[in-house]
N, C-alpha and C positions, 0 to 999 in steps of 0.2 A: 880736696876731700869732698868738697861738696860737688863737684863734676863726678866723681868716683860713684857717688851716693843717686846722681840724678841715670846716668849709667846703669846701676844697680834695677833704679824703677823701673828702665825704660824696659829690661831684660826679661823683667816679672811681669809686664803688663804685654810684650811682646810671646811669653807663655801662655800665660793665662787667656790670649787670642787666639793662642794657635790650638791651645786644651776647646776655647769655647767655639772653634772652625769644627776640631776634631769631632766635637758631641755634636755638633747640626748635622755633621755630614752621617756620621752613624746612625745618628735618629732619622734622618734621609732616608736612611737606606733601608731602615728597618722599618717604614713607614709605606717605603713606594711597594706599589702594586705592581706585583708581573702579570707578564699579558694572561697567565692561566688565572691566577684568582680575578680580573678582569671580566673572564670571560664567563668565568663562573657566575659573578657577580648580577652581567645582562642576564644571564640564564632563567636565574632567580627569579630576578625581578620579572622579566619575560612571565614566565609560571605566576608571579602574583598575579599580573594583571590580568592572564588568563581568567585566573582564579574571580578575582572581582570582575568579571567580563565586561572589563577595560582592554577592546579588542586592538584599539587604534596604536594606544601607549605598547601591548605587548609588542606589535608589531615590530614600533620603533627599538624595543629593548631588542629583540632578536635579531634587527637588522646590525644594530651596534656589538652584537656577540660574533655573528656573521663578517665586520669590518675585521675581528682579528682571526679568526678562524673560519673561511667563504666553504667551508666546506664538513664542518660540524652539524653531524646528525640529528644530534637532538636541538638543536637551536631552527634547523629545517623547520625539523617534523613540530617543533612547536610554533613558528612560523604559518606553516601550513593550516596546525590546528584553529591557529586565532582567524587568521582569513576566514575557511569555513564557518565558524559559528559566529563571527560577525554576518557573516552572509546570513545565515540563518535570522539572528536578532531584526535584519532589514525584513528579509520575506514575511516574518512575522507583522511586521507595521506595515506592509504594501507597499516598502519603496525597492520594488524591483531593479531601476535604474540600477541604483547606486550599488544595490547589492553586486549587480553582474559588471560595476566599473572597478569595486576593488576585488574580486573573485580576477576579473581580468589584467589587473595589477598583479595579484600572486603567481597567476597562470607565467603573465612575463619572467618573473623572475626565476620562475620552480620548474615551467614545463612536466607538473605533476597530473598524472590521472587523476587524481582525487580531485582537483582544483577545476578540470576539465569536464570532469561528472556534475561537478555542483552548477558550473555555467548550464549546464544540459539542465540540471533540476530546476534552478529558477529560471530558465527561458521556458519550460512545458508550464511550471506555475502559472509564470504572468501570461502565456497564452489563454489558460482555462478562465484565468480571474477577467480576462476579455468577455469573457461570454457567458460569468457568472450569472448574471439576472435573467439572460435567455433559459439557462439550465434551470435556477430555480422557481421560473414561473413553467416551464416544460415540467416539472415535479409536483406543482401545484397541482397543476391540472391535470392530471393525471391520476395523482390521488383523489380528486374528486368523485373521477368516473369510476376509479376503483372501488369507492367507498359506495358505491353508488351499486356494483355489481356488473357494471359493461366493461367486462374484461376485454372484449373484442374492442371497443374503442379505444379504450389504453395500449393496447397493441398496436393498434392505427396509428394510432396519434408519437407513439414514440418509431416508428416507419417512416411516417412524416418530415419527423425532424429528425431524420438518422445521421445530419450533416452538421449539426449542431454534435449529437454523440459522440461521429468518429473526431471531431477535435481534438474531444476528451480520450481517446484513444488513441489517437497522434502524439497527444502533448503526455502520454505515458498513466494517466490516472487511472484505475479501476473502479473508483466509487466517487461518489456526489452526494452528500445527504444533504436537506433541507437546512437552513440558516440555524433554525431555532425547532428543534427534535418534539419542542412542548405544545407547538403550536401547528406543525406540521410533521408527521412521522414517519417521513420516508427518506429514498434515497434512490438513486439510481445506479446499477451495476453492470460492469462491462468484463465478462467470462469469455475469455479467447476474442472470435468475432462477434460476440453477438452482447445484447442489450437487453439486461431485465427491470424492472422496474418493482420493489422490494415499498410494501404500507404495513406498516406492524410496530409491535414493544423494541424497543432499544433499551441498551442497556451499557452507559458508558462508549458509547458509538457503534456497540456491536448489537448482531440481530439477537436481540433473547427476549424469547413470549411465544403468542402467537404472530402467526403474518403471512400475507398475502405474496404472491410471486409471481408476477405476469411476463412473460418472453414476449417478445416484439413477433409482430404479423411479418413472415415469413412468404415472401413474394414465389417463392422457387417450390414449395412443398404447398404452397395456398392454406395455410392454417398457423395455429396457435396455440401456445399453453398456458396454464397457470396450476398454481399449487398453493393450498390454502391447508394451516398446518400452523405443526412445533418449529419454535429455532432454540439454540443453545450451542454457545461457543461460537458464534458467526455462523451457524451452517443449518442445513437443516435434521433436525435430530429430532425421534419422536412420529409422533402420529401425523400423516401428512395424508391428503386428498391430490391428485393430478387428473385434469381434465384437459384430454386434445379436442381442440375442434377441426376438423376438416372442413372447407369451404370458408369462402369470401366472406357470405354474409350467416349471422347466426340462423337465421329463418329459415335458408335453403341448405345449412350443412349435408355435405354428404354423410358423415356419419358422427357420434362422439363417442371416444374411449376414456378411459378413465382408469385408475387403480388405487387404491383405500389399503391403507396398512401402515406398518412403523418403517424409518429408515436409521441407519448409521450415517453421519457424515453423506447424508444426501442420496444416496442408495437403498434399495430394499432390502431387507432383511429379519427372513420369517413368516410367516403367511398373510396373503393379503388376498383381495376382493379386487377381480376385473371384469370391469361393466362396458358391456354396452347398451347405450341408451340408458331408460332406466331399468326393462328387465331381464335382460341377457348377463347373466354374472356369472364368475367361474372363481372359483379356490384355486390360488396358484402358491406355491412358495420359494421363496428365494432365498440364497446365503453370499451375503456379502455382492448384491446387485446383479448375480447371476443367476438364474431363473435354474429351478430343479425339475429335472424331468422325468414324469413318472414311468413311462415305457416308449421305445421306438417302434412303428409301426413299419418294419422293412421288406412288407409287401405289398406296400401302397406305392401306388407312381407320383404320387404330387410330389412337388417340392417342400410339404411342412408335414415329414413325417414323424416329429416329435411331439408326444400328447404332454403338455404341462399343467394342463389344469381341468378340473373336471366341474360338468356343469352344477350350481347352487339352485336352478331352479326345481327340482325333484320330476323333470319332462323326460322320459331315457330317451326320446327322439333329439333332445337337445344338442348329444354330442359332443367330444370335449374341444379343450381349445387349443390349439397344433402350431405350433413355429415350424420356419426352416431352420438351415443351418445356421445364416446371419442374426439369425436373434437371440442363437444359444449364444454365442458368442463374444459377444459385447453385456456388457452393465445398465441394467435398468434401474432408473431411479427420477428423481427430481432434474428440471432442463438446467443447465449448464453444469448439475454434478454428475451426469452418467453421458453413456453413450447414444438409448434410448429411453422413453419414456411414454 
């Protein structure tokens, strides 16, 4: 009886084992993770860390989504993302190194353009930041003589150093402004080939006030510009003055021109005042940087049979002032936003 009885237990506790196997194994089951909620999982997290631009952690989250899926898009492209603005976070401190060691980590693994562009961006950064103090004491002084009125020397003087410039035109940058905008207010600009040098109001990094605009002394045409004037929006907008010098030195110029009026976006537009010297002046008008012309004279043999402006001084011996063909045809305005000036 009592063997029947031990029997019995062994029976119930050999159930009850096999009930309490069946519940682990189902709780198991219902517990484990398939590789898709897995991958979700890194995804997520990846996206947090972005989020907290915790770049290093995301990476690691992305690479572990990538371990189950090498070929999932969004885990890529969020991959991709965290490299970049990591990059970004180092350029910001000046550690270019490192920046373009894990930019060149991603580049390995991705073979992405984007990843390729950014090496390009911090290799022209840390070039310029090479010759940052060179630039900002070339801006100094520059501004000085600006401030001072020897346009012609600030011209010089950034001719001078035009191999310091084209660095900055190598390494891809268009603009330079002074460290601290409060204590010194300029900048320096590079429009296509060429080099101006910009002393005036700022406004949130951009030109808005008034401000000066000087073009580098040009070897090949032997002269110079400047334009002293409105800015608004970055450009020049507003009442501007432009003074050419022809010749080397100010003293022997062969001649000065000049033109007085409003511009749009850097060109003339509407009637303005062109001088030479101080008293040869003519009323000319333009629309949208191209000179309006009041009658063709097409029985004359020269080459500027066009009259656009007529003389201000009240001389009728005076005469009016005549283009050729070349100068209807191009945009006049302020140097690096027209064609001439």
């Amino acid at each position: 009886m009592e063997s029947s009885k031990m029997n019995n237990k062994k029976i119930i506790i050999g159930i009850i084992l096999a009930l309490l196997c069946i519940v682990v194994g189902v709780v198991f089951f219902l517990l484990r993770e398939t590789p898709e909620q897995k991958l979700q999982k890194y995804l997520d997290l990846g996206a947090k860390y972005v989020e907290e631009e915790d770049y290093e952690n995301a990476i690691a989250a992305y690479d572990s989504a990538l371990e189950i899926d090498p070929n999932h898009a969004d885990a890529i492209e969020g991959e991709i993302t965290a490299y970049v603005a990591w990059s970004d976070v180092l350029v910001e401190a000046e550690e270019y190194e490192m920046a373009l060691e894990i930019l060149n980590e991603g580049y390995d693994k991705f073979d992405d353009d984007r990843l390729l562009q950014a090496i390009e961006r911090v290799e022209s950064v840390q070039e310029v930041a090479d010759i940052h103090d060179d630039i900002i004491d070339l801006i100094y002084e520059a501004t000085e003589l600006c401030e001072g009125g020897d346009y012609l020397a600030v011209a010089e003087l950034l001719a001078d150093n035009v191999d310091i410039l084209s660095q900055m035109n190598e390494a891809g940058v268009d603009r330079y402004l002074y460290d601290d905008l409060s204590v010194c207010s300029a900048g320096i600009y590079i429009i296509g080939d060429d080099y101006y040098l910009y002393v005036g109001d700022y406004e949130n990094g951009n030109r808005e006030g008034n401000g000066t605009w000087v073009s580098i002394y040009h070897m090949d045409y032997d002269g110079f510009a400047y334009a002293v004037g409105e800015w608004s929006a970055d450009a020049p907008n507003g009442q501007q003055t432009v003074t050419t010098h022809h010749g080397e030195i100010v003293a022997e110029v062969n001649f000065t021109r000049g033109i007085e009026g409003k511009v749009v976006d850097g060109v003339w537009d509407g009637p303005v005042t062109w001088f030479f010297g101080d008293d040869n002046k003519f009323a000319v008008d333009f629309d949208n940087g191209i000179v309006d012309i009041m009658y063709t004279d097409n029985d004359t043999d020269d080459d500027s049979p066009y009259h656009v402006g007529y003389s201000m001084s009240g001389d009728e011996d005076a005469g009016d002032l005549v283009f050729g063909q070349d100068d209807i045809s191009v945009t006049w305005g302020i140097p690096g936003y027209a064609d001439e000036w």
